[in-house]
C-alpha positions in Angstrom: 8.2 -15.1 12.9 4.8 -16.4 12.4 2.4 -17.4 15.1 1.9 -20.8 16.0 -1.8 -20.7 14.5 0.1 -19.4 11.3 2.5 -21.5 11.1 0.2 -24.7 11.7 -1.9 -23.3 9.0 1.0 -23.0 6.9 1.7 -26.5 7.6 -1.8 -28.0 7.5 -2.8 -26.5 4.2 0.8 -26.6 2.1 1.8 -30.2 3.4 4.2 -29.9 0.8 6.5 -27.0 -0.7 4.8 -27.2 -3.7 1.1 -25.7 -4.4 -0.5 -28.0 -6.6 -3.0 -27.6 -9.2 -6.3 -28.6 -7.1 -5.2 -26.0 -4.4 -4.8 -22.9 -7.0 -8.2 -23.8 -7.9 -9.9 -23.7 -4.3 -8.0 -20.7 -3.2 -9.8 -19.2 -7.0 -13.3 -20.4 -6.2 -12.7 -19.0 -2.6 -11.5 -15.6 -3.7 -13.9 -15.6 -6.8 -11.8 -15.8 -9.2 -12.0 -17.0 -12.4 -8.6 -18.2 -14.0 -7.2 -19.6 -17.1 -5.0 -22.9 -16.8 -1.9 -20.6 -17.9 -2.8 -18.1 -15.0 -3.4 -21.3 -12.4 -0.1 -22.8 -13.6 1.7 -19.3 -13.0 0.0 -18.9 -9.5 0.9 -22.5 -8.7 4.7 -21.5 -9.1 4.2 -18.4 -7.3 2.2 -19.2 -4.1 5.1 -22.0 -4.5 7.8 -19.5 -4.1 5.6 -17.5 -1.1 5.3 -20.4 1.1 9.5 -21.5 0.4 9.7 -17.8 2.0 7.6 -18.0 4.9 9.2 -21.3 6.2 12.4 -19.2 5.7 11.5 -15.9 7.7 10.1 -19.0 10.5 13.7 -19.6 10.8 14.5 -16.0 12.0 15.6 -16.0 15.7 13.0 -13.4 17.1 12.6 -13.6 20.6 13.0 -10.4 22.7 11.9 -8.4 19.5 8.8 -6.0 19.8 6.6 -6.8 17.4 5.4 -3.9 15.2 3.3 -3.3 12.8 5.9 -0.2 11.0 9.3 -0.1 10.8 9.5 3.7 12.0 7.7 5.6 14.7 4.5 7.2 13.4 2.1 9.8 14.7 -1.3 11.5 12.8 0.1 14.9 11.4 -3.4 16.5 11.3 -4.4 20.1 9.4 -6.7 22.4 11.3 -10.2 21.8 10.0 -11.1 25.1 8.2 -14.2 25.8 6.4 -13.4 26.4 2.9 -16.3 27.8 0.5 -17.3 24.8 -1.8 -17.6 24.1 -5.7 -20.7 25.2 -7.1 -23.0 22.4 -8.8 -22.4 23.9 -11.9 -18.5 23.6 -11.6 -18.9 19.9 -10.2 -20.8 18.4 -13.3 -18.6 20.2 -15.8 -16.2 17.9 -16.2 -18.5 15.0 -15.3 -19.1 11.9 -18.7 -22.7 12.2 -17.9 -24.8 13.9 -15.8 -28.4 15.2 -14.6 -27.9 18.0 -12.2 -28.0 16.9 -9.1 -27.0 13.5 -10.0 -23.7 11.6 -11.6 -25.3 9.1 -14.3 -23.6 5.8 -14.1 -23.6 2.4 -15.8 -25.3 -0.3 -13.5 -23.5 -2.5 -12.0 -25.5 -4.3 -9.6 -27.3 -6.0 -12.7 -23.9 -7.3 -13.9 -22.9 -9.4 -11.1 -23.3 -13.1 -12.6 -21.2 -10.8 -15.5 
């Protein structure tokens, strides 16, 4: 079951079942996206179908259930840290696109940003 602060989200934000056009478009520009009409028209229908199914698990009698975070019980299995003799440079850059020893050349991508 959601929280309260979910579910008035939920409520607040998707008044009605149905994720209109106008919202696709906010929750793009939000997550910087940039989307075609076919792609906001397909999203529309989908976060559509994920809100029908959130105001159905809502209806899902949970009280006195733990919550959890993983269905099973699980514990860190955890290796013994053992030095193990490392690649040498030479072995490293072999089967690198390009390099110059003791750097990885790659593209920029810091320049590409407005891209």
């Amino acid at each position: 079951m959601l929280s309260n602060s979910a579910s008035s989200f939920f409520a607040r934000v998707f008044m009605s079942n149905r994720i209109d056009e106008r919202q696709v478009r906010h929750i793009a520009h939000l997550a910087r996206l940039r989307l075609s009409d076919e792609e906001i028209a397909r999203l529309g229908s989908q976060l559509s179908d994920v809100v029908l199914y959130v105001e159905k698990l809502n209806e899902v009698a949970t009280e006195g259930v733990e919550p959890t975070a993983h269905p099973l019980a699980v514990c860190n299995v955890l290796r013994e840290d053992v030095v193990k003799p490392s690649l040498g440079v030479d072995a490293v850059f072999e089967n690198a696109p390009d390099a110059a020893a003791p750097y990885f050349k790659v593209p920029k991508v810091l320049d590409q940003m407005d891209a």
